[in-house]
C-alpha positions as CSV (number, residue, x, y, z in Angstrom):
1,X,0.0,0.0,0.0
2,X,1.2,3.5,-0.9
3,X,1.5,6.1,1.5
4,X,0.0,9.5,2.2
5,X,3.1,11.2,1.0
6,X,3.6,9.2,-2.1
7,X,-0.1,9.6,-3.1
8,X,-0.2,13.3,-2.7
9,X,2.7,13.9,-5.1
10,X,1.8,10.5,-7.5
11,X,-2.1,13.2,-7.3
12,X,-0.3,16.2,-8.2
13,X,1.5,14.6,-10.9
14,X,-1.8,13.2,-12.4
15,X,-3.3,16.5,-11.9
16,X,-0.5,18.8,-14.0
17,X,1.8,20.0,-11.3
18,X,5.1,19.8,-12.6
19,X,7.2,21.7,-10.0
20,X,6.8,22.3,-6.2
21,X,8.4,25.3,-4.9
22,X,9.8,26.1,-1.6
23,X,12.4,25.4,1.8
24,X,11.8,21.9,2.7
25,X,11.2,21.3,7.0
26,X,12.6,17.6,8.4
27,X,8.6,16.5,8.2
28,X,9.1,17.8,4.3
29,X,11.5,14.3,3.2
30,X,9.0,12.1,2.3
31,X,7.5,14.4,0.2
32,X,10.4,15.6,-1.3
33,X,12.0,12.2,-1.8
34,X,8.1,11.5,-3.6
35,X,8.8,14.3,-5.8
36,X,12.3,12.9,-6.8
37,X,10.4,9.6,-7.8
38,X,7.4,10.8,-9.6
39,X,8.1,13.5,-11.8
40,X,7.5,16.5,-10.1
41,X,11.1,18.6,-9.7
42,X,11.3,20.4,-6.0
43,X,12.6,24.3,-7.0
44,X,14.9,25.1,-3.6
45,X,14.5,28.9,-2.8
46,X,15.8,31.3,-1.1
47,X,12.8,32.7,0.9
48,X,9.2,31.1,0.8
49,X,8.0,34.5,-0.5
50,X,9.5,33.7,-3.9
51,X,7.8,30.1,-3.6
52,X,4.4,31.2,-3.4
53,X,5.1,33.7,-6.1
54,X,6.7,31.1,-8.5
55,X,3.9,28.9,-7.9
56,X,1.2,32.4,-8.1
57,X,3.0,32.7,-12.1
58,X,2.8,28.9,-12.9
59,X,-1.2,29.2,-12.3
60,X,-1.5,32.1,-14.0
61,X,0.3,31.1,-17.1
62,X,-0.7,27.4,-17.1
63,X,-4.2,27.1,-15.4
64,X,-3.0,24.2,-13.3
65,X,-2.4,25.2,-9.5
66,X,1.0,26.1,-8.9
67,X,2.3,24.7,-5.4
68,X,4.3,25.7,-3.1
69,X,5.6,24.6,0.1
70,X,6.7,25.8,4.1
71,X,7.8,24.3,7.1
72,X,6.3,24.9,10.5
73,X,6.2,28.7,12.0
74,X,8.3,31.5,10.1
75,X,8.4,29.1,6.9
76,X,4.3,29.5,7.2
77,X,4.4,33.2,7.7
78,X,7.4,34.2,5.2
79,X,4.9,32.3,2.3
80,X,2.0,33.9,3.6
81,X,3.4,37.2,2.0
82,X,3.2,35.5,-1.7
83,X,-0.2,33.8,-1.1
84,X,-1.9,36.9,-0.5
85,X,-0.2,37.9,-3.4
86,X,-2.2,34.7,-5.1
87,X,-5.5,35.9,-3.2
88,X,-5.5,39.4,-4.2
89,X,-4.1,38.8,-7.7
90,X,-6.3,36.0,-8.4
91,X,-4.0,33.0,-9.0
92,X,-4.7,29.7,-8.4
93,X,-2.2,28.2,-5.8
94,X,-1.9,25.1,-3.5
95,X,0.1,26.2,-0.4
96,X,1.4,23.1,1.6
97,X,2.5,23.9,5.2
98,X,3.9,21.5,7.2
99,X,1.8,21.1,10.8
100,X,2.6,20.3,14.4
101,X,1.2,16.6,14.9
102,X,-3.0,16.0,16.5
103,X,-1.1,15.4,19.9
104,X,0.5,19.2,20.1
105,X,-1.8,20.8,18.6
106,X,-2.6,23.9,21.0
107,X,0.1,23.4,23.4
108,X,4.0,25.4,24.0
109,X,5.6,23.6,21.3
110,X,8.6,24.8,19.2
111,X,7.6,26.7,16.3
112,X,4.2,26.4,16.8
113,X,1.2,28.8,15.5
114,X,-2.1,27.7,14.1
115,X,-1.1,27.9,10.5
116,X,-5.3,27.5,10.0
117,X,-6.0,30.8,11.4
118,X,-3.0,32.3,10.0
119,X,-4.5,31.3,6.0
120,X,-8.1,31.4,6.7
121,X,-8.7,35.1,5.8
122,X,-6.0,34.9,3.3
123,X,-6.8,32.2,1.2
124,X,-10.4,31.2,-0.4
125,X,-10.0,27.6,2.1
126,X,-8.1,26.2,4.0
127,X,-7.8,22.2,5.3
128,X,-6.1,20.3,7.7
129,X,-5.1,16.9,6.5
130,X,-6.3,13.6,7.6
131,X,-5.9,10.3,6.2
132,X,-9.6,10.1,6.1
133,X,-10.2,12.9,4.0
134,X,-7.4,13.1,2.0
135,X,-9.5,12.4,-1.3
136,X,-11.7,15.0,-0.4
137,X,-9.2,17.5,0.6
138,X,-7.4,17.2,-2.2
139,X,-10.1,17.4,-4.9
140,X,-11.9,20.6,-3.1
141,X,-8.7,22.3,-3.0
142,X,-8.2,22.0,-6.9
143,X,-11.6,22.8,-7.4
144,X,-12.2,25.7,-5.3
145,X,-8.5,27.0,-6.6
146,X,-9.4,27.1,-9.9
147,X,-13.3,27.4,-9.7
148,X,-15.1,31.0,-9.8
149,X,-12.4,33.9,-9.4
150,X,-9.3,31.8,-9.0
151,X,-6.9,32.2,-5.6
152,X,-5.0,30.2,-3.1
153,X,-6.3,26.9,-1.0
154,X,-4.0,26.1,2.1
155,X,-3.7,22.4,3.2
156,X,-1.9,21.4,6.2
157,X,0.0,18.5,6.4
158,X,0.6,17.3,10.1
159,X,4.1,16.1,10.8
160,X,3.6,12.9,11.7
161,X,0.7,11.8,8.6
162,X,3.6,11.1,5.6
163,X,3.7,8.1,6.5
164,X,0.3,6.9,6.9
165,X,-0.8,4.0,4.0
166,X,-3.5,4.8,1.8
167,X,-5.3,2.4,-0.4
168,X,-4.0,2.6,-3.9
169,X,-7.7,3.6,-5.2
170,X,-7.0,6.9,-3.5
171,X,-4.8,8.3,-6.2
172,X,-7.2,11.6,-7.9
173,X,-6.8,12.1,-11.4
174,X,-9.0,14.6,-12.2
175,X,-11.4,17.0,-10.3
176,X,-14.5,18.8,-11.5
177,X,-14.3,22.8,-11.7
178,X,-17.3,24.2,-11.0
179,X,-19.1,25.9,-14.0
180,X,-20.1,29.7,-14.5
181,X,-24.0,30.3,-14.1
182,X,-25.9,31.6,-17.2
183,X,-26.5,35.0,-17.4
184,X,-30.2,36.2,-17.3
185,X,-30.8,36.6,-21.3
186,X,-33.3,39.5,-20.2
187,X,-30.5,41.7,-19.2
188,X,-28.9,41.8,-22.5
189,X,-32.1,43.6,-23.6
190,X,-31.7,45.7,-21.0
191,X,-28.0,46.3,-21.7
192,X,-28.6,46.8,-26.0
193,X,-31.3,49.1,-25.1
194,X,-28.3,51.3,-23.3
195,X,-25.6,51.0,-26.1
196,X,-28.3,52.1,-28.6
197,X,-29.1,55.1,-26.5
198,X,-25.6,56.2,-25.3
199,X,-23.3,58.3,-27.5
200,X,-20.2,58.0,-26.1
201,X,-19.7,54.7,-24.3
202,X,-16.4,53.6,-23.5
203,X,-15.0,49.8,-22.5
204,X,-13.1,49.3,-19.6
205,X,-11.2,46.1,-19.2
206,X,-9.8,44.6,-16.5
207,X,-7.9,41.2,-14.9
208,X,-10.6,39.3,-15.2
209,X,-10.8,38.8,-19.0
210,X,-7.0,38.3,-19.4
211,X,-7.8,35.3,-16.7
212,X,-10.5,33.6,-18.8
213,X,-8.3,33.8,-22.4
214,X,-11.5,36.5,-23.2
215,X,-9.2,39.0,-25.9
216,X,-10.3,37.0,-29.2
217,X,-14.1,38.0,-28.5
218,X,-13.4,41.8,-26.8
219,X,-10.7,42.6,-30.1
220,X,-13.7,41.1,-32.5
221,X,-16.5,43.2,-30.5
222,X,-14.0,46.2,-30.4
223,X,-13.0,46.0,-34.2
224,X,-16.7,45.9,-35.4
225,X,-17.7,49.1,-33.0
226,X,-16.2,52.8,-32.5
227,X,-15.7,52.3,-29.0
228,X,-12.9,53.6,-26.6
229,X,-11.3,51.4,-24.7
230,X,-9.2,51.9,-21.2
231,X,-7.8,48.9,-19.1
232,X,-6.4,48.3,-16.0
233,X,-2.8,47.4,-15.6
234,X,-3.0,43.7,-15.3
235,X,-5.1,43.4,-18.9
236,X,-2.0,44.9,-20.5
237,X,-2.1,42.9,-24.3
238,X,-5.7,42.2,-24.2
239,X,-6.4,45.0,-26.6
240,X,-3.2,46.2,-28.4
241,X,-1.8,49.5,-27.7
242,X,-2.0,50.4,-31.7
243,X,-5.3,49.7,-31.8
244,X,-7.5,52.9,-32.9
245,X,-9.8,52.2,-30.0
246,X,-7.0,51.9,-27.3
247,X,-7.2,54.6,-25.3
248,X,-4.5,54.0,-22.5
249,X,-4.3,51.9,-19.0
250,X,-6.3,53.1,-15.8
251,X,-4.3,54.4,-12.4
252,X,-0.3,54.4,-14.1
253,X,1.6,57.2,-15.4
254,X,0.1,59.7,-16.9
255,X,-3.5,58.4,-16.4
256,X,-4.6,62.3,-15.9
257,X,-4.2,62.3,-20.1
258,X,-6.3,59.4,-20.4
259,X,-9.2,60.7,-18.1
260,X,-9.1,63.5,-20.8
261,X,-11.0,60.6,-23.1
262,X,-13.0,58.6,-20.7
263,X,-14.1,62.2,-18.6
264,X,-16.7,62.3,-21.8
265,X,-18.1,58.8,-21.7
266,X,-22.0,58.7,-21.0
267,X,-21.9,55.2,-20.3
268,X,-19.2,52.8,-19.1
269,X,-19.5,49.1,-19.9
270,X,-16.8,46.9,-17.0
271,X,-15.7,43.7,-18.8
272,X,-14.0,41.2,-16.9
273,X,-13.1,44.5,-13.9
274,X,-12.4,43.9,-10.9
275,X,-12.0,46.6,-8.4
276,X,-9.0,44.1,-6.4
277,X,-6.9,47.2,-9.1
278,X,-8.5,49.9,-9.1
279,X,-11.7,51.1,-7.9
280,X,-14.8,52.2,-10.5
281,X,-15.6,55.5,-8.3
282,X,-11.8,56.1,-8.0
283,X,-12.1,57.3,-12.0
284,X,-15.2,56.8,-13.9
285,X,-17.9,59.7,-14.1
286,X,-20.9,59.6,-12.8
287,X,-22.9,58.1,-15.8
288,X,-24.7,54.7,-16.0
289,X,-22.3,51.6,-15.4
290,X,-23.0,48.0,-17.2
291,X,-20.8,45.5,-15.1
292,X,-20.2,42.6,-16.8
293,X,-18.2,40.1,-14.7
294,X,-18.5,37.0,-13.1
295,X,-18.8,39.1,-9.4
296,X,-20.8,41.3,-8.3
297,X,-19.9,44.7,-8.9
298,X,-18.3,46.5,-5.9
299,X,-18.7,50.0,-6.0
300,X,-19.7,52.7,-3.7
301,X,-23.3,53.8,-3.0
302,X,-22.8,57.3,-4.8
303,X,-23.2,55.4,-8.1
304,X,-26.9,54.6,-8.7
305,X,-27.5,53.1,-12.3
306,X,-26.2,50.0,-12.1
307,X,-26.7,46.7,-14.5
308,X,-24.6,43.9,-13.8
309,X,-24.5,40.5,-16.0
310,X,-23.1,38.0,-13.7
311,X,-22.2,34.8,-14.8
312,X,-20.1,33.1,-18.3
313,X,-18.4,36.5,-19.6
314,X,-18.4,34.4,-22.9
315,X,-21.8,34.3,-23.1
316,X,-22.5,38.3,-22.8
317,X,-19.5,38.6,-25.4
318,X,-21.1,36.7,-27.7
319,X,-24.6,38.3,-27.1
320,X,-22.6,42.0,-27.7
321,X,-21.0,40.5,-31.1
322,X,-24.7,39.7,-32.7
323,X,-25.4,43.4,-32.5
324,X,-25.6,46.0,-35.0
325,X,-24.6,48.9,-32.7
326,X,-24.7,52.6,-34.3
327,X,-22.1,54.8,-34.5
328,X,-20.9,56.8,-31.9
329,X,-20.1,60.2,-31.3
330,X,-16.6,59.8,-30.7
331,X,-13.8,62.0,-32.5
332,X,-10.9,59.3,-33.0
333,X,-9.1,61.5,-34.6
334,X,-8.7,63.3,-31.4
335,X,-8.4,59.7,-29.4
336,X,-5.4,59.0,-32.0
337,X,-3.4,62.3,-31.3
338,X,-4.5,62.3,-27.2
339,X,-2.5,58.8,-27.5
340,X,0.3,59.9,-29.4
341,X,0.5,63.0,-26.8
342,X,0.5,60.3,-23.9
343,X,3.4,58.1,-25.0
344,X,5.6,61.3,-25.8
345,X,4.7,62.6,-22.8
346,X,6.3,59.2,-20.9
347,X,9.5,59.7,-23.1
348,X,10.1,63.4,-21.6
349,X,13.6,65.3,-22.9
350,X,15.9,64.6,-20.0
351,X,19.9,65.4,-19.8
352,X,20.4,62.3,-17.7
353,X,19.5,58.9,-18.6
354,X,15.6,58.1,-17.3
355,X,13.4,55.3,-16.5
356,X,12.3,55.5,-19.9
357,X,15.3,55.7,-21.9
358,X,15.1,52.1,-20.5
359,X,11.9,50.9,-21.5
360,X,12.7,53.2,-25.3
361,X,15.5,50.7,-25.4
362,X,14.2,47.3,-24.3
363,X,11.3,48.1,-26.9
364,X,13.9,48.1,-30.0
365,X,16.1,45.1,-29.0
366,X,14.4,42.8,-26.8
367,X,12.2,39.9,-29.3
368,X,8.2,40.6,-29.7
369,X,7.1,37.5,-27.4
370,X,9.0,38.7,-24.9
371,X,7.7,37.9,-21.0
372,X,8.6,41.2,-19.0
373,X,7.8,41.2,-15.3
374,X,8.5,44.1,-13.1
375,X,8.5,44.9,-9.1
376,X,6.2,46.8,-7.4
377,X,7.6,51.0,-7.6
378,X,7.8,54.1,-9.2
379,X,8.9,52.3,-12.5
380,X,5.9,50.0,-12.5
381,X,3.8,52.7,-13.2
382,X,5.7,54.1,-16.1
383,X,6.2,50.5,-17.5
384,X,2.5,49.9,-17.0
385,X,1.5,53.2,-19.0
386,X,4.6,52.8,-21.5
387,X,5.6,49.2,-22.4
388,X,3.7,47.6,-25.1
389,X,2.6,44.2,-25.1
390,X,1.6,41.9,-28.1
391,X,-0.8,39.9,-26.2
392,X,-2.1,38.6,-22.5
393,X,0.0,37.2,-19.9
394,X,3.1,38.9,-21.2
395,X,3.6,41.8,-18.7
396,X,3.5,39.9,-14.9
397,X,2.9,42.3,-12.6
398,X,1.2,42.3,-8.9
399,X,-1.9,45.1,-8.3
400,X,-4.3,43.5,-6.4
401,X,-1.4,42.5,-3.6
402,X,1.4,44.9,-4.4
403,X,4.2,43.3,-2.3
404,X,7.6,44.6,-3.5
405,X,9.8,41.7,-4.8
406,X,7.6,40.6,-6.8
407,X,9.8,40.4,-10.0
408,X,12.4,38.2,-10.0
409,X,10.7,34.8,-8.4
410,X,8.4,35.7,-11.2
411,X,10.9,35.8,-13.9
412,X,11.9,32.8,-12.7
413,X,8.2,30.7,-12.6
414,X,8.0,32.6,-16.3
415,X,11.1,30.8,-17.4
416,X,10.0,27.6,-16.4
417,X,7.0,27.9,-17.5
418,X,7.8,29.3,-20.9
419,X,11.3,28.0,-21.6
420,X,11.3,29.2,-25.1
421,X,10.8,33.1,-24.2
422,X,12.8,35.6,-23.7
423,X,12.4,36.7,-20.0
424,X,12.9,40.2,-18.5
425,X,12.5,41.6,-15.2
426,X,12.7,45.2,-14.3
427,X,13.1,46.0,-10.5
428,X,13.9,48.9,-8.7
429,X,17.3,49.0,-6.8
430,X,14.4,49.0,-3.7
431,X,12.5,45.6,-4.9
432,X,16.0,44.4,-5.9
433,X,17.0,43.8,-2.3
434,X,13.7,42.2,-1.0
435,X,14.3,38.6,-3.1
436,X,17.4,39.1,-4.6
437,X,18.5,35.8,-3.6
438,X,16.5,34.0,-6.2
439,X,19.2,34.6,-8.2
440,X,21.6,32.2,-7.0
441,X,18.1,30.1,-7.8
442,X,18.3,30.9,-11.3
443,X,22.0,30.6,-11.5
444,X,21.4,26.8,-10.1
445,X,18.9,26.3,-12.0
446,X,20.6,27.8,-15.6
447,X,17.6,29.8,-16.3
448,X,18.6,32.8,-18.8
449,X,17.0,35.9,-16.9
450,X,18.1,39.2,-17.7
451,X,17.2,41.6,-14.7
452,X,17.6,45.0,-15.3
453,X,18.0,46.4,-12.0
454,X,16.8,50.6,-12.2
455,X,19.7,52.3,-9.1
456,X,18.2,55.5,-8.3
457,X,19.4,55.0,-4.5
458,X,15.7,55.6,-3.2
459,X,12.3,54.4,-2.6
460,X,11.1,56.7,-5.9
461,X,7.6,56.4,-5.3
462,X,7.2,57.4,-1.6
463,X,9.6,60.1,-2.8
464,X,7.2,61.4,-4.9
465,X,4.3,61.2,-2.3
466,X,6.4,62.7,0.4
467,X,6.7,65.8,-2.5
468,X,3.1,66.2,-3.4
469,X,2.2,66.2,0.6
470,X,4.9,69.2,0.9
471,X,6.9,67.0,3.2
472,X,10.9,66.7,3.0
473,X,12.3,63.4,1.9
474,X,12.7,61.2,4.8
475,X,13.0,57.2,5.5
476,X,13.5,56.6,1.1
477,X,17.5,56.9,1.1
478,X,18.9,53.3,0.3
479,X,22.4,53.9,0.0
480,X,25.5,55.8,-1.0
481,X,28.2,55.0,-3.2
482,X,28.4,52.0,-5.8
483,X,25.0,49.6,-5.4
484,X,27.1,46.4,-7.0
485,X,30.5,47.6,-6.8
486,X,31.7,44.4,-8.6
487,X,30.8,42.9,-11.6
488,X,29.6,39.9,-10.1
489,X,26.4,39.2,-7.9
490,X,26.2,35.8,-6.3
491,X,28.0,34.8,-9.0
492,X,25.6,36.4,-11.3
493,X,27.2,38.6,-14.2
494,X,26.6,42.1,-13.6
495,X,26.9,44.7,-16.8
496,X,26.7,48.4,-16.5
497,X,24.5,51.3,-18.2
498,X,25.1,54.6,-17.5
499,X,23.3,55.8,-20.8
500,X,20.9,54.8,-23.6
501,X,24.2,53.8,-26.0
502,X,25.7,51.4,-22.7
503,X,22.1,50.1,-22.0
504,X,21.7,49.4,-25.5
505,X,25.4,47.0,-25.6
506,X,24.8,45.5,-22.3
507,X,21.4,44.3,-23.0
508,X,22.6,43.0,-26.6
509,X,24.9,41.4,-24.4
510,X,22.9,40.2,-21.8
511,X,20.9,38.8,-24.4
512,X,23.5,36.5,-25.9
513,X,24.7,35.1,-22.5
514,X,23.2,32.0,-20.6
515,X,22.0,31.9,-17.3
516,X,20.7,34.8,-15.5
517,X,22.5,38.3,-16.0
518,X,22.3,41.8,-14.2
519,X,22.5,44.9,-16.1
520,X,23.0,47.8,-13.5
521,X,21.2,50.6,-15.1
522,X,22.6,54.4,-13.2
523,X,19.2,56.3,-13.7
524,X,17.6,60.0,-12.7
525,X,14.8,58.9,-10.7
526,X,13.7,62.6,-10.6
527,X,11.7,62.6,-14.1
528,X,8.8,60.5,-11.8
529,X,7.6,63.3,-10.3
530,X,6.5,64.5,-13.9
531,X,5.2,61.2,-14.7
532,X,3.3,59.2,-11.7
533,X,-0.3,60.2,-12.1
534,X,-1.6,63.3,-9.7
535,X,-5.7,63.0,-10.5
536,X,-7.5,60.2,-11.4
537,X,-10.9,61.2,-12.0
């Protein structure tokens, strides 16, 4: 007979998991040593943060739960940090923690907290494993993971149940993910009667649809109609950025210039939004709002004319393709030269080499399907406003959860996931610090990660708040002198830029090199104050 350990992992394996992420506890060896002799490959890493994020980017890319795993006490609360990260930003995860055994639990024992309250209000369950319901935890914590608005499941795996034997019919294949109700057909009446009345509606995208593979139906309903469109930062490539209906990204630089387009809508239809980003009172006018999502629309009470359409988002899309909407009022002449003014304005004339001399340059060299993830910071909201993306799912970025340190763990789950890209991560010298251990990871693991690393020697962003609130800088100093000061990291190649021509070699280079590289790019941080947006609405 199997055991508990050696059906868990010989389940996960059945179920898609390919990797397991994480620091490994003395209860962790049968597991791992499962692992080893079933197919699924244990990524080591150098804080369980980064584990939970790996695991948050292999769900979001592939569908399939990514999993991660911590050890008893500080392992559970140094992962909890990523699997908010999963909660917030909507990524299916399977967070393993190791458990004190039935006998201890509640009592003065070593590294003991009650990991159950610790993920109950940050995950959408949480179990404690028995060898009586292992079937059942495992298959509710796949379903419910992946089922409705995707996020994290915690299971607890008491120290002393590895070993526990299990009758081979235990082993789960498959699980059943629960369906999306049917809209109510009558509210599509209700929501064609609007679009034939309003003049100038505009579409605002959001997370959602980028989650549910919805951009083939929104770029067909968008070609065939004269509409606007404005998305939040995470539905970056759902609608491309040349587009003459794209009309710029919600909440990121320069956002003011956008509310110059969207400030004239009389109606705003929410596809696949979710406020976890960005509010709908926080920008849209006061005019009628059609929610179409598969939540309830979250909004304050100011805002009166509601419709929502709950359910398959697929379904409503397909409804708004059959219609033969009229033509708007729109001038897209003037949406066209409001755009071109936005991207100049993100590329200002600068004597020192900026943030977005960085982004000008990674846009000519660095290949079309290029994966680019970026760390939480001042930066992040140029490169959310600024970079352009082909398609979905090829700008990884945390909104909903924020957490600085975000970027390189999820270069890394990127590379794994998509071996064949090209991966980038752009960090500030800030978010650098907070994980820069993974890269010893990458370097163990080979993966070919160029991080571009943005030294401006402070937190930019609260620099910038501290400013606008008339305070003095205080508390956002990093350092003085040389960040690197060698040309090695960890044994990772670092390569300078100082300027557009140096950036330019070193990421050529960078580019040609295996393993993971480090380009030390010597910015002005100062050109933010010009850029982060002041006024929203």
């Amino acid at each position: 007979m199997p055991t508990l350990a050696e059906q868990l992992i010989k389940s996960f394996h059945a179920l898609g998991v390919r990797y397991v992420f994480g620091i490994p506890g003395g209860p962790s060896i049968p597991y791992l040593d499962a692992m080893r002799s079933n197919g699924i490959e244990f990524i080591l890493v150098a804080n369980e943060q980064s584990a939970a994020i790996m695991a948050d980017v292999f769900g979001r890319l592939t569908g399939i739960p990514g999993v991660c795993h911590a050890t008893f006490g500080p392992g559970a609360t140094n992962l909890s940090t990523g699997i908010g990260g999963a909660l917030l930003d909507r990524s299916p995860v399977i967070a393993l923690t190791t458990e004190v055994k039935d006998a201890d639990v509640g009592r003065r024992v070593q590294m003991n907290i009650d990991h159950q309250a610790l993920y109950q209000p940050i995950t959408k369950r949480t179990f404690r494993m028995t060898k009586d319901n292992f079937t059942a935890t495992v298959t509710a914590a796949f379903r419910i993971a992946t089922s409705g608005v995707p996020g994290p499941v915690h299971i607890g795996l008491p120290a002393d149940i590895d070993g526990e034997m299990l009758d081979s019919g235990t082993l789960i294949h498959n699980y059943e993910k629960l369906p999306f109700s049917t809209p109510d057909s009558a509210l599509f009446r209700q929501m064609a009667t609007l679009l034939m009345e309003a003049k100038k509606p505009v579409l605002a995208i959001g997370l959602t649809a980028v989650r549910l593979g919805l951009h083939k139906l929104l770029q067909e309903f968008v070609d065939n109609n004269n509409i606007p469109v404005v998305l939040t930062p995470m539905a970056k490539g759902v609608i491309p950025e040349d587009h003459p209906c794209y009309a710029g990204v919600l909440f990121h630089a320069k956002s003011d210039m956008v509310a110059s387009i969207y400030r004239k809508a009389d109606l705003v239809i929410g596809i696949g939004y979710d406020s976890i980003e960005f509010n709908y009172e926080s920008w849209m006018p006061n005019v009628p709002l059609v929610h179409i999502d598969v939540e309830p629309v979250d909004i304050t009470p100011d805002y009166h004319n509601i419709y929502e359409i709950i359910g398959n988002i697929s379904d409503t899309l397909s409804f708004l393709n059959s219609l033969k909407l009229p033509e708007y009022h729109w001038d897209f002449g003037q949406i066209q030269e409001n755009k071109a003014q936005l991207f100049q304005a993100l590329v200002p004339v600068c004597s020192n080499f900026s943030p977005s001399d960085i982004i000008t340059t990674l846009h000519e060299i660095v290949p079309q399907d290029t994966i680019l993830t970026s760390d939480v910071g001042a930066h992040l909201h140029l490169l959310g406003q600024l970079w352009k993306t082909g398609e979905p799912n090829r700008f990884l970025i945390t909104n909903g959860w924020s957490a600085m340190g975000f970027g390189i763990p999820a270069a890394i789950g990127a590379k794994l996931c998509k071996p064949s890209s090209t991966v980038i991560c752009v960090t500030g010298d800030g978010g650098f610090l907070m994980n820069c251990g993974e890269l010893l990871t990458a370097r163990r693991l080979g993966l070919h990660i160029v991080v571009v690393v943005l030294c401006d020697r402070s937190l930019s962003l609260i620099d910038v708040k501290q400013k606008r609130q008339n305070m003095p800088q205080y508390g956002t100093d990093l350092y003085e002198g040389e960040y690197f000061g060698s040309d090695s990291f960890l044994g990772v190649p670092v390569l300078k830029a100082q300027d557009q021509e140096e950036m330019r070699t070193s990421l050529q280079k960078g580019l040609s090199m295996s393993g993971p590289v480090i380009i030390e790019a010597l910015v002005d941080g100062s050109v933010y104050e010009q850029l982060v947006a002041k006024d929203y609405k």
